[in-house]
Phi, psi and omega in degrees: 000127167179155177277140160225159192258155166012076189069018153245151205298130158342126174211129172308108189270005175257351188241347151316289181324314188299304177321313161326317173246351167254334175206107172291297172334302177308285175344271190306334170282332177311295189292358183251308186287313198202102184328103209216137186202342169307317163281329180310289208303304170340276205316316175308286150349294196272336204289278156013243215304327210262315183289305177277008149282297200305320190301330205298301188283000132326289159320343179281278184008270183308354196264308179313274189286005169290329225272224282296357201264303211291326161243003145297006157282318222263163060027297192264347164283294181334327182295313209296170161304209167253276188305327166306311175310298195310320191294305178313303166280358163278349185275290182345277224308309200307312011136278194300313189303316188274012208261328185309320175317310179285349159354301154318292083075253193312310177335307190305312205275330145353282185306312189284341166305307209263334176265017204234293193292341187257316179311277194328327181262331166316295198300332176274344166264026185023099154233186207226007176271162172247162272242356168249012173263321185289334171287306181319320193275330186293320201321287246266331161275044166237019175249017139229003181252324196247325196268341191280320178302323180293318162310310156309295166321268162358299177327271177312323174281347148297313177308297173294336177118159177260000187265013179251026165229117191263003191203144169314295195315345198227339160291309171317328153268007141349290182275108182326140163174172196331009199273329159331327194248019186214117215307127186317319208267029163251047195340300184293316194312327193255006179272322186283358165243002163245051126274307166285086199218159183310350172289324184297311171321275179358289187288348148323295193285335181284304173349287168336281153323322166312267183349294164325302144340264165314290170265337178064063176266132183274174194303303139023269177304316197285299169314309192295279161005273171286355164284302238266293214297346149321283224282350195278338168275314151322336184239017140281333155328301162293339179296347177260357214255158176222000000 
């Protein structure tokens, strides 16, 4: 499965994809003649979806033992009855079962985030690819940066048990990263540092490499790149954390 554009040579999009994580370099000289992104986008979706399924009953957990912090912060909970309360967290918890569903969803939005940011930075190092060889290449590094971190992350949060997370905050460090070193209830900071753990990197540096490739950038640019696009994910993360 994979697109390829017009008159450009035939390329297998599951052995890109694959390169991607064993010969970046192939990958990318691949994606630059011919833009290849159906499997990456798959694999990336089920592996994904498949990693917040395994996760789900952790995440209950930590949402049960969380709910008394969430609703003395809150105002408007606090306020609330007992049975009010009791009501919110069950729409949480229903919330929480299901979110492994939206999995396209996020994947998607991902992509497309990271592929907006390598235009931008194309466009300020005059490079030349075009705006489907940059969709293709974020597809296909968003299959070790997003489904392989999650799957690992999933590994190790199983491993460990779903009763040993008392907090969002603490399932998000599962996978060792920058989060470690900074206090849970410092809430945005540390969600925003828990974006940088080795998978993120990993894709920093393919970034990186994309660019050079790909867009034909200079190192300069390509670094700059693989930098804004950390932190543009690191700070929609945090924006999300609650």
């Amino acid at each position: 499965m994979g697109l390829e554009t017009s008159g450009a040579p035939k390329a297998s999009g599951l052995k890109t994809a694959l390169d991607t994580i064993v010969a970046p370099k192939e990958a990318f000289e691949s994606l630059r003649a011919a833009p290849t992104w159906g499997w990456a986008l798959l694999l990336t979706i089920v592996l994904y979806a498949v990693a917040s399924y395994l996760m789900t009953p952790a995440i209950l957990h930590a949402t049960q033992s969380d709910w008394p912090r969430v609703v003395a912060e809150n105002p408007r909970l606090a306020a609330a009855t007992p049975d009010e309360q009791q009501k919110y967290l069950t729409i949480s918890l229903g919330f929480v079962r299901w979110v492994w569903v939206i999995a396209p969803i996020i994947a998607l939005v991902a992509i497309l985030v990271q592929s907006v940011v390598m235009l931008i930075f194309k466009t300020l190092g005059k490079g030349d690819a075009p705006f489907r060889a940059l969709w293709a290449t974020a597809a296909n590094v968003a299959l070790p940066v997003l489904a392989l971190n999650a799957l690992i992350t999933a590994v190790i949060v199983i491993v460990r048990g779903a009763d040993s997370f008392n907090s969002q905050a603490e399932v998000q460090t599962a996978m060792p990263s920058l989060a470690l070193l900074v206090p849970a209830s410092a809430v945005k900071l540390h969600a925003f540092l828990a974006a940088f753990n080795p998978f993120t990197l990993w894709g920093c540096g393919l970034t990186i490499g994309a660019m050079v490739v790909v867009a034909r950038v200079s190192r300069g640019w390509a670094w700059a790149t693989g930098i804004a696009g950390l932190l543009v994910a690191a700070g929609l993360i945090a924006m999300a954390a609650r």
